[in-house]
The first five atom37 places (N, CA, C, CB, O) and aatype in JSON, in Angstrom:
{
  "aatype": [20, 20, 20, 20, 20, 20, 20, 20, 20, 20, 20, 20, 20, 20, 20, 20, 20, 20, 20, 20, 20, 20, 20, 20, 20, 20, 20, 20, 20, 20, 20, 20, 20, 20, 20, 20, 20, 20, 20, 20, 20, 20, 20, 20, 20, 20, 20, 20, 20, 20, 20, 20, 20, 20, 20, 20, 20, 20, 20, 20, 20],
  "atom_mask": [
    [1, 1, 1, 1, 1],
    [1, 1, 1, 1, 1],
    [1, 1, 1, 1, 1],
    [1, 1, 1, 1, 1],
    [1, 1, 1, 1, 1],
    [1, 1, 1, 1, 1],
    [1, 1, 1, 1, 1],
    [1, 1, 1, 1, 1],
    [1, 1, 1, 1, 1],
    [1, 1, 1, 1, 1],
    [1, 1, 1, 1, 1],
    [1, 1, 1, 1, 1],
    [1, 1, 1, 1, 1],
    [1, 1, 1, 1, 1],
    [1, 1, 1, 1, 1],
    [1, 1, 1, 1, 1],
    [1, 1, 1, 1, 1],
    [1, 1, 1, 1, 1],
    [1, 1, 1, 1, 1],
    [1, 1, 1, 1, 1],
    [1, 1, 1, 1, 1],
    [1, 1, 1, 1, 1],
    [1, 1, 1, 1, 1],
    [1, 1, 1, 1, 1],
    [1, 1, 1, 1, 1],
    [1, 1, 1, 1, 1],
    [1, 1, 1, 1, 1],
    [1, 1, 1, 1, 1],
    [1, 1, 1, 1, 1],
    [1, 1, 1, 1, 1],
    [1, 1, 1, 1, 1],
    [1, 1, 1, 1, 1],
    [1, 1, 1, 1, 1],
    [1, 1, 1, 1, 1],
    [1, 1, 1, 1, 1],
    [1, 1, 1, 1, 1],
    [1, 1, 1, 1, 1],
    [1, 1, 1, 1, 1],
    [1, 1, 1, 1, 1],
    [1, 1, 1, 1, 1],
    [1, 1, 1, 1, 1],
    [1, 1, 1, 1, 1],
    [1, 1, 1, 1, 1],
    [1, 1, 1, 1, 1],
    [1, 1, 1, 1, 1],
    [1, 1, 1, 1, 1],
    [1, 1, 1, 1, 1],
    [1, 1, 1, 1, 1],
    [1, 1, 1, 1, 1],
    [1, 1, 1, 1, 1],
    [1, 1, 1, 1, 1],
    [1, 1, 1, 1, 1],
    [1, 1, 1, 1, 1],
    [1, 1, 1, 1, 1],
    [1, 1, 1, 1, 1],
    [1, 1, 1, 1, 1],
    [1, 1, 1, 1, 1],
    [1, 1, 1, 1, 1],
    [1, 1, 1, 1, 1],
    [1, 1, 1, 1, 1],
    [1, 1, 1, 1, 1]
  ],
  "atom_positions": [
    [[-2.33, 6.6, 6.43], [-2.67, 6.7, 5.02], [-3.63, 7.86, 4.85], [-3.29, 5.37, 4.49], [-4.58, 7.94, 5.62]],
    [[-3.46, 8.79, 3.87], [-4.29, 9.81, 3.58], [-5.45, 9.57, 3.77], [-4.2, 10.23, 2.51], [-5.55, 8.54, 4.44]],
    [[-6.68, 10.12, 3.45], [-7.75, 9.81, 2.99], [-8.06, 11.11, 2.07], [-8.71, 9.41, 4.08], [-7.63, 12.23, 2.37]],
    [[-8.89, 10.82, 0.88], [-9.37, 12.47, 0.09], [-10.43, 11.92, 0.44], [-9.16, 13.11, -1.74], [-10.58, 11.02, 1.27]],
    [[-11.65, 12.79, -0.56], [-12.94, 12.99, -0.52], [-13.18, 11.71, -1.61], [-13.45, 14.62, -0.91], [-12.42, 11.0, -2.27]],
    [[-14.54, 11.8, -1.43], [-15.28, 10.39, -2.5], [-15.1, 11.17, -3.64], [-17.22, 9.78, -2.31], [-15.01, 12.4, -3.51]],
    [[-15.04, 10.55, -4.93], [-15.53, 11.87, -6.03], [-17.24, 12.1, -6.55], [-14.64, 11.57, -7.62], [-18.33, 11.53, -6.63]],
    [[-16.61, 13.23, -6.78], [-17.97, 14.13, -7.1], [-19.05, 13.35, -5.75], [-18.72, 13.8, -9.22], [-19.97, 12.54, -5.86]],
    [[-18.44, 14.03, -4.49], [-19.17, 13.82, -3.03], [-20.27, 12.67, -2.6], [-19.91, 15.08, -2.78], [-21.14, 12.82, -1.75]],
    [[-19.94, 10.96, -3.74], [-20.07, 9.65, -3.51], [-19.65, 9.34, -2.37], [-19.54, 8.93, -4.33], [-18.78, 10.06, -1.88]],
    [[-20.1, 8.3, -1.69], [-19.17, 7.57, -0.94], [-19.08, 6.4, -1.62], [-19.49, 7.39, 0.44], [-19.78, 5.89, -2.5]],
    [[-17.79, 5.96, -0.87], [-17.02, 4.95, -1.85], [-16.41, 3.71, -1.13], [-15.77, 5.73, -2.59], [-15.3, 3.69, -0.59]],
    [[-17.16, 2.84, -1.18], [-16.7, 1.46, -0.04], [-15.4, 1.14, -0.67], [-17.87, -0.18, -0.03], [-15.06, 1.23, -1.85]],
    [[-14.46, 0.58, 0.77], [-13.1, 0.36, 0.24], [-13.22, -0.83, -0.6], [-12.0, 0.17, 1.34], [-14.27, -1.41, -0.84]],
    [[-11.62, -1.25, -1.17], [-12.04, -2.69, -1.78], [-12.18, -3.9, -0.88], [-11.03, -3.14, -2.79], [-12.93, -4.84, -1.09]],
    [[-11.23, -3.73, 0.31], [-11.6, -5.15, 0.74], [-13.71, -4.89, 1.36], [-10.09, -5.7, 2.47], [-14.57, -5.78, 1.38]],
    [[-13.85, -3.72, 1.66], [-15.37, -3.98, 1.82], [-16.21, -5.0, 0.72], [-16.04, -2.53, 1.74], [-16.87, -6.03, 0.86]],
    [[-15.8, -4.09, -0.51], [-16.35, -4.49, -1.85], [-15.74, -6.25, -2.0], [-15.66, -3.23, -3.24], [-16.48, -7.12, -2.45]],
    [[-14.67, -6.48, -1.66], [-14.6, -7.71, -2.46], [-15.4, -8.64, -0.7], [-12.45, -8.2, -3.26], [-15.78, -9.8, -0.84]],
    [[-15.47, -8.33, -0.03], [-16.16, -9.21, 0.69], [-17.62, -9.51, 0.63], [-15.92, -8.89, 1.76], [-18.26, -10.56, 0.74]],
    [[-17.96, -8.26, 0.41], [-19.51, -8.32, -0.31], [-19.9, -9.12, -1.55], [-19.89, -6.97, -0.77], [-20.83, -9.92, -1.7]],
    [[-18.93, -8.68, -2.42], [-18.42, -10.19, -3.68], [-18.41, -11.31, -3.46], [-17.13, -10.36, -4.18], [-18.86, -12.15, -4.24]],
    [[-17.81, -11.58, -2.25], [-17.56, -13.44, -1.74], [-18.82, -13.65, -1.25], [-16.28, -13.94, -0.33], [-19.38, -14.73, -1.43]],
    [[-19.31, -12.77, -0.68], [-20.96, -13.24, -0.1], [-22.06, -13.51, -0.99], [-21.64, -12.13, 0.74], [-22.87, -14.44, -0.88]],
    [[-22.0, -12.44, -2.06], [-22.76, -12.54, -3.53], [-22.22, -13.95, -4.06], [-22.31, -11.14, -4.74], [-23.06, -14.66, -4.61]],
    [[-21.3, -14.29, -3.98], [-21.7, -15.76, -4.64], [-21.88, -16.7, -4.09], [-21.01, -16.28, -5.38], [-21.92, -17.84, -4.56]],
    [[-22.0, -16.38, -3.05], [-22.71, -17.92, -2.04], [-24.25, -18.01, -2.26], [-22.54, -17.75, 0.01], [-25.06, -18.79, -1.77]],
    [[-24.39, -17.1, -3.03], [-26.24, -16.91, -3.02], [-26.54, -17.55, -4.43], [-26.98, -14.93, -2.97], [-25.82, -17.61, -5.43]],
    [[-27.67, -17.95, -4.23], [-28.08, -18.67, -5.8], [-28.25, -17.91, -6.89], [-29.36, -19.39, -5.85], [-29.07, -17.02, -6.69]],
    [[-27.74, -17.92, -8.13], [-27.52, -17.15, -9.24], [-29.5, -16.78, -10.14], [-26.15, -18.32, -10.32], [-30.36, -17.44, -10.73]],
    [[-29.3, -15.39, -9.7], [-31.07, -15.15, -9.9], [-30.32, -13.86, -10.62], [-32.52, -14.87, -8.19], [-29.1, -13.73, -10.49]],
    [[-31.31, -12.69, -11.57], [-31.4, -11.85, -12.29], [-30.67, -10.81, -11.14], [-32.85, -11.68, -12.91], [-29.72, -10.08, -11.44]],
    [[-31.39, -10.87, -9.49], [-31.42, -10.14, -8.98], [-29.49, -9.92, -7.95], [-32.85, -10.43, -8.42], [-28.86, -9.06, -7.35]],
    [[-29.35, -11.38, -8.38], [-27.67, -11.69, -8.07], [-26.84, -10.55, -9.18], [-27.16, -13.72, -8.57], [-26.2, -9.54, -8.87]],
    [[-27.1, -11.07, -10.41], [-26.77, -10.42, -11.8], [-26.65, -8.47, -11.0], [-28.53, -10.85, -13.36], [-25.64, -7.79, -10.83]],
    [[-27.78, -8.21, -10.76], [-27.67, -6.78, -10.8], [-26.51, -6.55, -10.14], [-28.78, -6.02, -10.22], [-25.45, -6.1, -10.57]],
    [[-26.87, -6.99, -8.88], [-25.98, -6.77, -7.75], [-24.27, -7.02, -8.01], [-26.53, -7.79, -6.62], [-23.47, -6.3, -7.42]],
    [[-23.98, -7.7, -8.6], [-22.72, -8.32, -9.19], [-22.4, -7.01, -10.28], [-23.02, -10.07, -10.01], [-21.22, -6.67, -10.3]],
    [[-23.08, -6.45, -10.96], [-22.73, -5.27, -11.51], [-22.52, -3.88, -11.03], [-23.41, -5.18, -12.22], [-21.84, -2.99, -11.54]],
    [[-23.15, -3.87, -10.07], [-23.55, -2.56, -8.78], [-21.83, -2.66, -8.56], [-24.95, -3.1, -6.89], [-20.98, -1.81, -8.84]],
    [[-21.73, -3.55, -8.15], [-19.91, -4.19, -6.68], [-19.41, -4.15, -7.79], [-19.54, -6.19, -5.47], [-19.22, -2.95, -7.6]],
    [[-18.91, -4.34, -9.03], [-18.31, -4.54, -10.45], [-17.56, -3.08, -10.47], [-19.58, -4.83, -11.84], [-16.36, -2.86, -10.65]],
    [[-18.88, -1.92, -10.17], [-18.69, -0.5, -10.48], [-18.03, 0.02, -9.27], [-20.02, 0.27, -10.82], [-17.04, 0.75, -9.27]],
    [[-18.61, -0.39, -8.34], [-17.69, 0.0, -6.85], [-16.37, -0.82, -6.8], [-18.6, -0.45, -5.28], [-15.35, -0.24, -6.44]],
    [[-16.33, -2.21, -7.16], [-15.23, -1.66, -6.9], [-13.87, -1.22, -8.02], [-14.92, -2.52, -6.0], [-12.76, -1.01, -7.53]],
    [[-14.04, -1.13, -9.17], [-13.35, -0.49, -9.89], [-12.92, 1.05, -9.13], [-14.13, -0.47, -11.17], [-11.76, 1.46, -9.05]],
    [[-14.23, 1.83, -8.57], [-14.11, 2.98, -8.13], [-12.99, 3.49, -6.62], [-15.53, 3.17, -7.99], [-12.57, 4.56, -6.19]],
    [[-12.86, 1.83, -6.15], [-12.49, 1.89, -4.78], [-11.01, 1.76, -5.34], [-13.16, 0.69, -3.62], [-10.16, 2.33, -4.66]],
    [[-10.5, 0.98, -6.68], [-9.55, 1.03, -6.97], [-9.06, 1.85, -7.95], [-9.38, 0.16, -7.05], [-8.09, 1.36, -8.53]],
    [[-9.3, 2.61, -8.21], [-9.22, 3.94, -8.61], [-8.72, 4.91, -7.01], [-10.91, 4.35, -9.37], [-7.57, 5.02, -6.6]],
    [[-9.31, 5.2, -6.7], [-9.34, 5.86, -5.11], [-8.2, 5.13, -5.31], [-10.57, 5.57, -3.67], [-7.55, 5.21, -6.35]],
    [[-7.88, 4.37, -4.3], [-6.44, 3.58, -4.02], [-5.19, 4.28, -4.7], [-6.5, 1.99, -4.66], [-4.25, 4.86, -4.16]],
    [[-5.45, 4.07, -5.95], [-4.44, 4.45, -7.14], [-3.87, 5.73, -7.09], [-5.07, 4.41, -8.47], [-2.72, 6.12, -7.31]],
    [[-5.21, 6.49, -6.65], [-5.09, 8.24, -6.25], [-4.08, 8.49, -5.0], [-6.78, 8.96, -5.69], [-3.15, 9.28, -4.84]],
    [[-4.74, 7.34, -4.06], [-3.4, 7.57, -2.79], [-2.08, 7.32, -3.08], [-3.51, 6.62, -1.53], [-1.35, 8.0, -2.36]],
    [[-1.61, 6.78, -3.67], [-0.53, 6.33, -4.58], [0.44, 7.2, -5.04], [-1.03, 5.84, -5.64], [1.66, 7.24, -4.95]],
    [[-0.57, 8.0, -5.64], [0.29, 9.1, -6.85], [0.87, 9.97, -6.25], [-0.52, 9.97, -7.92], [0.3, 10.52, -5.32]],
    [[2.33, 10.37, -6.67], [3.22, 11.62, -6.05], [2.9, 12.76, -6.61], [4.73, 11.54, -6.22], [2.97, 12.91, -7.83]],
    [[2.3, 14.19, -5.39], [2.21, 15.13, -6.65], [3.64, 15.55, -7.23], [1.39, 16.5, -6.24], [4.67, 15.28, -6.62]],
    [[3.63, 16.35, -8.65], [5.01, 16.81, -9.06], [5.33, 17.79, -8.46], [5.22, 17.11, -10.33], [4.69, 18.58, -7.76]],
    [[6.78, 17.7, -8.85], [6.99, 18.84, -8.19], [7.3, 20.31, -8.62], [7.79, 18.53, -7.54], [7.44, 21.18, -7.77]]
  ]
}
């Protein structure tokens, strides 16, 4: 599988990283500081699936 660059030179945890970090975040007791964190992984991993999507695409021809 390809790999590109992160964008704009991020790094970018894959999704299964991200959604495992997710399953761990909710084993923890629901505090402000859960909240952040749950938004942080929210943004990653949208970003990781994005990426994904990019490997995906055929260029035209």
């Amino acid at each position: 599988m390809p790999t590109s660059p992160p964008p704009r030179g991020r790094a970018c945890m894959s999704a299964a990283a991200v959604n495992t970090a997710i399953r761990r975040l909710m084993g923890t007791p629901a505090t402000r500081e859960r909240h952040t964190e749950w938004q942080r992984l929210l943004v990653l991993w949208a970003q990781a699936a994005e990426a994904t999507d990019q490997d995906h695409i055929e260029p035209a021809a």
